[in-house]
VEXFI-194891 format. One record per residue (C-alpha): residue number from 1; residue in one letter; z, y, x. Coordinates in steps of 0.001 Angstrom, whole numbers, plus 500000, padded with zeros to 6 digits. Layout:
N
 num residuo     pz     py     px
 NUM       a      Z      Y      X
...
END
This chain:
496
 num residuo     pz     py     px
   1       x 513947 481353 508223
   2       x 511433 482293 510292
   3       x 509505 485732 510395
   4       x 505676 485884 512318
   5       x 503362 488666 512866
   6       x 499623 488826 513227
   7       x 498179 485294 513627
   8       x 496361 485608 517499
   9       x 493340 485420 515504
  10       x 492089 487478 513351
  11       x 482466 483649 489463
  12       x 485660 486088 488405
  13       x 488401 484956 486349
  14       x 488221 485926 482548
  15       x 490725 488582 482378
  16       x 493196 488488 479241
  17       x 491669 491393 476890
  18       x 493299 494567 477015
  19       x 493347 494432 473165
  20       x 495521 491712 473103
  21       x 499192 493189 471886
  22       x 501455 494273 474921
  23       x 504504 491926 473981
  24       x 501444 489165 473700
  25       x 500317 489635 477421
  26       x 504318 490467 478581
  27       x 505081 486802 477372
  28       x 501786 485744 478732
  29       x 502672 487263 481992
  30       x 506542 485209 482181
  31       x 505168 481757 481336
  32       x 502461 482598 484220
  33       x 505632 483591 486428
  34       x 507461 480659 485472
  35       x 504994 478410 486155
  36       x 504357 479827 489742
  37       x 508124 479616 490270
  38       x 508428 475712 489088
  39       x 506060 474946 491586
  40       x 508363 476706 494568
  41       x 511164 475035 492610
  42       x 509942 471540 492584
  43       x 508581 472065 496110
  44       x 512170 472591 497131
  45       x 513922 469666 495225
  46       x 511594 467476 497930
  47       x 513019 469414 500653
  48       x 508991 470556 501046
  49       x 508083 472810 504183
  50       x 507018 476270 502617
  51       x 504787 478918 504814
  52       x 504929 482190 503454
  53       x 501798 484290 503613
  54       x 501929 488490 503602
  55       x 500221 491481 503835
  56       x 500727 493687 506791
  57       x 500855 496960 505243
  58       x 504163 498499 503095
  59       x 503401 496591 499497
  60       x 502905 493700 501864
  61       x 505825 493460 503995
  62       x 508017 494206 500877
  63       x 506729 491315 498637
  64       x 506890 489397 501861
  65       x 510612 490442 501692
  66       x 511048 489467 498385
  67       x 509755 486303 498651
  68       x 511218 485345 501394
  69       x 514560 486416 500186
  70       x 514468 484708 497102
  71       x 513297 481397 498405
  72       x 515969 481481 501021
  73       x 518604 481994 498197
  74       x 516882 478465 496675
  75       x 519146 477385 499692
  76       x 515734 476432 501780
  77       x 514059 477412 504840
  78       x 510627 479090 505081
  79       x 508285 480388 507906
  80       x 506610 483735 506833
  81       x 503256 484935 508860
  82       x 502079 488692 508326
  83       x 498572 488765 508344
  84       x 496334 491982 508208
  85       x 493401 490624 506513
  86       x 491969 487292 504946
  87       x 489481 485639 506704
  88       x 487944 482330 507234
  89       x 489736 482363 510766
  90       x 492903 483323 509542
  91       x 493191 480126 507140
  92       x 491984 477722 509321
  93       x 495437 478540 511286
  94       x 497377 478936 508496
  95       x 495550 475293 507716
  96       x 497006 474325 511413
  97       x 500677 475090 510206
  98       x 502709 472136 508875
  99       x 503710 473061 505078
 100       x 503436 471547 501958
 101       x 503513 474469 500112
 102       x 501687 477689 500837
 103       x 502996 480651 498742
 104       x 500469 484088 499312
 105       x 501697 487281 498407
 106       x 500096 490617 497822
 107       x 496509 489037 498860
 108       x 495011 486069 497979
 109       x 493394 486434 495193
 110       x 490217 487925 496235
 111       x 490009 484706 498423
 112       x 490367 481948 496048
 113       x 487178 479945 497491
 114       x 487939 480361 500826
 115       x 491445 479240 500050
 116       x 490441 476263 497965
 117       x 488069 474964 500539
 118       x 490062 475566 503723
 119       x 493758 474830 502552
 120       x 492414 471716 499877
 121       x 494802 469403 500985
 122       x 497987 471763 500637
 123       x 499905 473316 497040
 124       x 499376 476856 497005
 125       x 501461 479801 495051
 126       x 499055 483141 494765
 127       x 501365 486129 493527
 128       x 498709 488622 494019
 129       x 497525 491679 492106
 130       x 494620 493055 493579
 131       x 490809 492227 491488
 132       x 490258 487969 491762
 133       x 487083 486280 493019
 134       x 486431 482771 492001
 135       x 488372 479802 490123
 136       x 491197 478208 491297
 137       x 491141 474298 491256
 138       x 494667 472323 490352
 139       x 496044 472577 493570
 140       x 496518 476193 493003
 141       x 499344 478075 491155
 142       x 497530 481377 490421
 143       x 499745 484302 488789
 144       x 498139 487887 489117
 145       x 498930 490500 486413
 146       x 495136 491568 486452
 147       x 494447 488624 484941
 148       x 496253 489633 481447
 149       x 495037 492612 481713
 150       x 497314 494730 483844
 151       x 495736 497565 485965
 152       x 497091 495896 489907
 153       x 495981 499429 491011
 154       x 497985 501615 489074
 155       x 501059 499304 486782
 156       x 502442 496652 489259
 157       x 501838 496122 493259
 158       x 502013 493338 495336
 159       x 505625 493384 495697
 160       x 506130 494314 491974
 161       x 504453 490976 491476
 162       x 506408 488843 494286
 163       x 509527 490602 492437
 164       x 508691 489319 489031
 165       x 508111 485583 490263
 166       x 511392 486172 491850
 167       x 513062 486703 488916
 168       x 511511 483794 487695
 169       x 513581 481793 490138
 170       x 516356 483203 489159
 171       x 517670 486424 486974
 172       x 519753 487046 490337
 173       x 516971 488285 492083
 174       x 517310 491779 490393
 175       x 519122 493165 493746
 176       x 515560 492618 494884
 177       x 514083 495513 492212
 178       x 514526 498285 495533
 179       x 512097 496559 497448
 180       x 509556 496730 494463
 181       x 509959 500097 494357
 182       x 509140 500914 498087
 183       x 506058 498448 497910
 184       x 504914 500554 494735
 185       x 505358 504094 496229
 186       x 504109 502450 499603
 187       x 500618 501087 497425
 188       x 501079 505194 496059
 189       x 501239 503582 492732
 190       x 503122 506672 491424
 191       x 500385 507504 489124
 192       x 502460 508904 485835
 193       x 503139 512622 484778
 194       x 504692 514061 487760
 195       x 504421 510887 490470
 196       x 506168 508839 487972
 197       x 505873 505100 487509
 198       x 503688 502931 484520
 199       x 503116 499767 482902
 200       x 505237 497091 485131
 201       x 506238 499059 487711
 202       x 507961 501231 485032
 203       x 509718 498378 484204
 204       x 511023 496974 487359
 205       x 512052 500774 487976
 206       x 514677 500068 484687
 207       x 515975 496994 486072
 208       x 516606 499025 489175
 209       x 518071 502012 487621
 210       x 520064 500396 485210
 211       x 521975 498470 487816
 212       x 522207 501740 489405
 213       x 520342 500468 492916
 214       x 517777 503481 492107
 215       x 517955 506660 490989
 216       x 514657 509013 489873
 217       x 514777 512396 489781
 218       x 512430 515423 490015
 219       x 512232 517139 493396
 220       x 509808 518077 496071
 221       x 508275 515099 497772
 222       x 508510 516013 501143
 223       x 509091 513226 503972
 224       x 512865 514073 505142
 225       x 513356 516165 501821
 226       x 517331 515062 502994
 227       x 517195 514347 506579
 228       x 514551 516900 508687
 229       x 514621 520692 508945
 230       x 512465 521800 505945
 231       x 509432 522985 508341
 232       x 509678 519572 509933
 233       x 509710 518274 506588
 234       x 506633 519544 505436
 235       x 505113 519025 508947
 236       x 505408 514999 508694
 237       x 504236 514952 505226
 238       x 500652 513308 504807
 239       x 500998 512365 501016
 240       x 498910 514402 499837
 241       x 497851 515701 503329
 242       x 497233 519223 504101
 243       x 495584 520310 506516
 244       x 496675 522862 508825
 245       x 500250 522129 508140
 246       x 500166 518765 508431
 247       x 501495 518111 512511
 248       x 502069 522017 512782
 249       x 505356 522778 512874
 250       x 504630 526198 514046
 251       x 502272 526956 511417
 252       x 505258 525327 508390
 253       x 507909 527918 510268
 254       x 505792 530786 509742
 255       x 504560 529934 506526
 256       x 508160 529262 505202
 257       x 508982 532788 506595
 258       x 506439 534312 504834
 259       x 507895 533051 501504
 260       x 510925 534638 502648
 261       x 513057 531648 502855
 262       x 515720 531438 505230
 263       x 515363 528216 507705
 264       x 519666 528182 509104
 265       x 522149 528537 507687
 266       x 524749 529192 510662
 267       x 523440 526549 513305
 268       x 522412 524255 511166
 269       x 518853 523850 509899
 270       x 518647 523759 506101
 271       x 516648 520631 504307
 272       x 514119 520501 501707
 273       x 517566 519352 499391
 274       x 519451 522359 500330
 275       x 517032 525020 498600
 276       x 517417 526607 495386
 277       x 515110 526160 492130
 278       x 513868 529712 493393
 279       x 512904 528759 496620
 280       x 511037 525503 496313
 281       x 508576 527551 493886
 282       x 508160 529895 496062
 283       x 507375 527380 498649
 284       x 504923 525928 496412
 285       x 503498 529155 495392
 286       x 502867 530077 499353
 287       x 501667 526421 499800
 288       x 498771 527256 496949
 289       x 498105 530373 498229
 290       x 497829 528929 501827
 291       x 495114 526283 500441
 292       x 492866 528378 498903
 293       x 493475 530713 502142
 294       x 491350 527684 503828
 295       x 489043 527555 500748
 296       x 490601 524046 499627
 297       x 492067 523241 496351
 298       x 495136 524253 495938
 299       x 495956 521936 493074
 300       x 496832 519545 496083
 301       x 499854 521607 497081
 302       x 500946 520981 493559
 303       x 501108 517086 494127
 304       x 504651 517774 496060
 305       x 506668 518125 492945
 306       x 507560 514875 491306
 307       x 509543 511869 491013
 308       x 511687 510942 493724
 309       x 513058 507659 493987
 310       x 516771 507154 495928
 311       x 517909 504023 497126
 312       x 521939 504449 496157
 313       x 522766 501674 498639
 314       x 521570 503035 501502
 315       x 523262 505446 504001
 316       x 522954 509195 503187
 317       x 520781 510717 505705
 318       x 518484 508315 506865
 319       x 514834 508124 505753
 320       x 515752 504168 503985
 321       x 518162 506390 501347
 322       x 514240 507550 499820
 323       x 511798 504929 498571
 324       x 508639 506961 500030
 325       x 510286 507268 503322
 326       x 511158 503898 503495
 327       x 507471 503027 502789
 328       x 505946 504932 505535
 329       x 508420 503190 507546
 330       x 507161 500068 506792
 331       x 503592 500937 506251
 332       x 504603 501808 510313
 333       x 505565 498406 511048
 334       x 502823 497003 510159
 335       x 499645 498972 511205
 336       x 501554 499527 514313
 337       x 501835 495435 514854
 338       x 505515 495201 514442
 339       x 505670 493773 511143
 340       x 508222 491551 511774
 341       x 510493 494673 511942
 342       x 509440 495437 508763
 343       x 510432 492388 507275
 344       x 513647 492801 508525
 345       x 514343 495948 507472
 346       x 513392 494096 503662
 347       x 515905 491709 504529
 348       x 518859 494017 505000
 349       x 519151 494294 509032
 350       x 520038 497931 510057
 351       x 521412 499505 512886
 352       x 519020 498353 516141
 353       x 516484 497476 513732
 354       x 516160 500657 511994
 355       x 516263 502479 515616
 356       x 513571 500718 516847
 357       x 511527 501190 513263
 358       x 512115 504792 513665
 359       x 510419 505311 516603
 360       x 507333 503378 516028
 361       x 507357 505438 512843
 362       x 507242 508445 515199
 363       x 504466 506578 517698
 364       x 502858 506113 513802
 365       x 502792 509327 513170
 366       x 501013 510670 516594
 367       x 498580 508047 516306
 368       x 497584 509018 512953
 369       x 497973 513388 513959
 370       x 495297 511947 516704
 371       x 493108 510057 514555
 372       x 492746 513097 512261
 373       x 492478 515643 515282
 374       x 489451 513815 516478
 375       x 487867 513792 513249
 376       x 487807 517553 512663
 377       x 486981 518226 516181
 378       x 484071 515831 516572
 379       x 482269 516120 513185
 380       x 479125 514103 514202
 381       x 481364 511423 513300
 382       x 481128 512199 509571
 383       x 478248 510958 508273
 384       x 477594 511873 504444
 385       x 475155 509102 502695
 386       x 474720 510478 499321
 387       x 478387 510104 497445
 388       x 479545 508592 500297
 389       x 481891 510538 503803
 390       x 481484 507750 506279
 391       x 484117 507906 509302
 392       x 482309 506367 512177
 393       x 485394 505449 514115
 394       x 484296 502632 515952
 395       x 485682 502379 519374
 396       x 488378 504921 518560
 397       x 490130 503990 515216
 398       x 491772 500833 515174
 399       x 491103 497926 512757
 400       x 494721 498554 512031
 401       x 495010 502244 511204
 402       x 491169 502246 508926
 403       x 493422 502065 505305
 404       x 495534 504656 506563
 405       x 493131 507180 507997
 406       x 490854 506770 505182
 407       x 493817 507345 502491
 408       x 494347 510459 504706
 409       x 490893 512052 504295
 410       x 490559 511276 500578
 411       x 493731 512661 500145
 412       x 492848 515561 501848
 413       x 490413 516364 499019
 414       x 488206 518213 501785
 415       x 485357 516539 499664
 416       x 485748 517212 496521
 417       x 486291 514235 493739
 418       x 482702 513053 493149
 419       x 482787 510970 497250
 420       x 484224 507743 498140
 421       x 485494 508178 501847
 422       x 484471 504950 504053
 423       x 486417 504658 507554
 424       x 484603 502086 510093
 425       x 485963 500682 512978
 426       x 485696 497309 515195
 427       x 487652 494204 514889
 428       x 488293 491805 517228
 429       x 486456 489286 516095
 430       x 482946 491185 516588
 431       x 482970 492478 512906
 432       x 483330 496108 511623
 433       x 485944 496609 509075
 434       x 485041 499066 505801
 435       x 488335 500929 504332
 436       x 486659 502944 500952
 437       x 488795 505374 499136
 438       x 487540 506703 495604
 439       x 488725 509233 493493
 440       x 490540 509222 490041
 441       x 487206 511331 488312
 442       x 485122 508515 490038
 443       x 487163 505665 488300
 444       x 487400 507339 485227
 445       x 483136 506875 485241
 446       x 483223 503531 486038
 447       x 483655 503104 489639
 448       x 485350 499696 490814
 449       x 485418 499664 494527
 450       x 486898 496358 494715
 451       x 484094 494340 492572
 452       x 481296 496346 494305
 453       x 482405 495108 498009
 454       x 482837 492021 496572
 455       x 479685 491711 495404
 456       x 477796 493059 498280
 457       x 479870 490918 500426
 458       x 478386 488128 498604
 459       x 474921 489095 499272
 460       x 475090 490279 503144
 461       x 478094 487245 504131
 462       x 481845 489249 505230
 463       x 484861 489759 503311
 464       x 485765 492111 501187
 465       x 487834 493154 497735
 466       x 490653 495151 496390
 467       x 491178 497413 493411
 468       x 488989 500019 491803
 469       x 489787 502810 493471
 470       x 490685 501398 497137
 471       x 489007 498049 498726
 472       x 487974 496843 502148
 473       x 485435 494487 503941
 474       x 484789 492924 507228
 475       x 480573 492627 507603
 476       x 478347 491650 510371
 477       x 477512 495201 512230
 478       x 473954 494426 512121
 479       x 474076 494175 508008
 480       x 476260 497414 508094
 481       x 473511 500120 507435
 482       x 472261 497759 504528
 483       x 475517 497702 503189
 484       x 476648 501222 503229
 485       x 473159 502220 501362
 486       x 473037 499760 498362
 487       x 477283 500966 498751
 488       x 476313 504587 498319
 489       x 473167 503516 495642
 490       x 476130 501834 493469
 491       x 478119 504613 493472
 492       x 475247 507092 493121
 493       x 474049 504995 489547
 494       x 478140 506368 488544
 495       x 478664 509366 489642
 496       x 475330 511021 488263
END
């Protein structure tokens, strides 16, 4: 097998209706699966070459895993390329590649025309589940939950999907459920009561706790809740992020001493698992208290108690033993451009591996504690266009790191829940790259981020797609003002 990173280039289908009986769309769903899977099947009976296609973020490099993992175990070789976005450039290589088969997961599907006229002459899998774009013609295996009606934001990821055509090779593949669960809580699909999981992912989540690879519990989510000092803890948390604390270890050790909880015990620094019921509500409490200190919600504070997710296979006391820990690692690897660590990690390789992920977690982290710095102390470059908080980060914000910094801010809820945040930034290719962030209240009235940036897309040439509450687009920088203002006009016409 063979694992690549970046490439050194950079009429929607009727959905199944929602009305339609769950069991009706589940069975719907497997025959979809299975039909995707007979094509990787009979690809491999004629000793085909396969290419593997991925995202670059954590969903991505986990259903890269899984598909790579469970095409290997067809006892057949594959190449997989990491690739951070989907453009006309990026499939004329992939085009370049000798394959016979060309199996996409966790994107795709917002590309189908590009993909049917660039890669005609090749059999293509799609196991995507972000919003589709076009038809596909019979050279192309299409299975996406969204189009029997499941929600790709919110019930099953990209790797969630890649883990259900898995099974669809073979029942086996259920070892594989762990890796669903870190692309899920790495797309922050935890959207239940209480960060829990729904709809497919809730499902894959009982494969993986019944065969006892998982266990959910409730607990603080706190990045190193087992591993860090518990100011360190809440210092590297950015999900939600909160400001002031957030990078400030300083500020986390006073804070935790003004809730009157005790930091050692002896020499050793206690953990976020070592307090008592008492003390993580009192944390919380102080936490609250601290928010609305800055005049900020404090209902953000409360987004740290919820389901945690522990990998029982995994070594105690290393960030891989928690499923959002071992997202952000990932999510690392890949907007750092070292996915193919990543995919490693997916694949079982420890020791060296892990080291080396670990620290470009840590160079992650910095980059992101700068990113944000320079936002709050240069705020010409937020620009406010009626619902929209545009980031102008061109020439400082990588391509990369747009998603992430934008998830950041919206998180942040500095702007309340009626604004979709907008990061901008250069790509190497001449474009600028769009990462939009909406809010739950904004779906709830409508907004679909992912069909609007399609749309517009359509109408000023670029890329773009995603799901209804988090998309992206590459556009010419001269069409970008254009853009952002029929953008802010679309989700003006919801929001009022």
């Amino acid at each position: 097998m063979v694992v690549e990173g970046y490439p050194t280039i950079g009429s929607t289908s009727q959905l199944q209706p929602r009305s339609a009986s769950a069991a009706d769309r589940r069975v719907l769903l497997d025959n979809q699966a299975k039909e995707a899977a007979q094509a990787i099947k009979s690809a491999v009976s004629r000793n085909a070459s396969l290419l593997l296609i991925s995202h670059f973020d954590a969903d991505g490099l986990s259903a890269g895993s899984i598909t790579l993992a469970s095409v290997s175990r067809l006892g057949t070789s594959a190449h997989l390329r990491i690739v951070e976005n989907m453009t006309d450039p990026v499939l004329e290589e992939i085009a370049k590649i000798e394959s016979d088969l060309v199996v996409f997961s966790d994107i795709g599907s917002g590309y189908i025309p590009s993909i049917s006229k660039i890669l005609q002459d090749k059999e293509i899998v799609i196991a995507d589940h972000h919003q589709s774009v076009g038809e596909p013609p019979r050279n192309i295996h299409h299975f996406n939950p969204h189009l029997l009606g499941f929600d790709g934001a919110t019930e099953v990821s990209g790797a969630g999907t890649a883990y259900i055509l898995a099974k669809a090779l073979d029942p086996a593949n259920v070892d594989l459920s762990p890796l669903a669960i870190v692309g899920c809580l790495g797309d922050q699909q935890d959207k239940g009561p209480k960060r829990a999981m729904i709809g497919l992912n809730a499902e894959i989540l009982k494969d993986a706790t019944s065969t006892k690879l998982v266990e959910a519990t409730q607990d603080l989510i706190f990045y190193g809740r087992q591993t860090r000092p518990i100011h360190k803890a809440i210092a590297t948390t950015t999900s939600p992020f909160l400001p002031g604390l957030s990078g400030e270890e300083d500020k986390c050790l006073a804070l935790l001493d003004s809730a009157n909880i005790q930091t050692k015990v002896d020499d050793r620094w206690r953990t976020v698992s070592d307090l008592s019921v008492d003390e993580k509500r009192r944390l919380v409490d102080r936490i609250v208290q601290y928010m609305i200190g800055l005049k900020l919600s404090g209902e953000v504070a409360l987004d740290l108690v919820g389901t945690v997710y522990t990998l029982t296979r995994e070594d105690p006391w290393t960030p891989l033993k928690d499923g959002r820990e071992y997202s952000s690692l990932l999510n690392a690897c890949g907007r750092m451009q070292r996915p193919s660590l990543g995919v490693a990690l997916g694949l079982g390789d420890r020791g060296a591996v892990f080291e080396e992920a670990q620290a470009v977690y840590q160079d992650y982290r910095k980059s992101l504690a700068k990113y944000m710095g320079w936002i709050t102390e240069n705020p010409s470059v937020l620009r406010q266009l009626g619902p929209l908080v545009i980031v102008r980060g061109e020439g400082v914000i990588p391509e990369g790191m747009t998603g992430a910094v934008s998830s950041l801010v919206s998180s942040s809820n500095l702007f309340g829940d009626k604004r979709v945040t907008i990061v901008v930034s250069n790509t190497k290719d001449g474009e600028v790259k769009l990462s939009t962030r909406g809010t739950d209240y904004l779906v709830s009235k409508g907004l679909n981020l992912g069909r609007t940036l399609q749309s517009l897309c359509e109408k000023y040439g670029g890329n773009g797609g995603g799901h209804t509450i988090a998309a992206g687009a590459t556009v010419d920088p001269l069409v970008l003002d254009k853009f952002l203002q029929e953008l802010a006009a679309a989700v003006e016409a919801i929001s009022s």
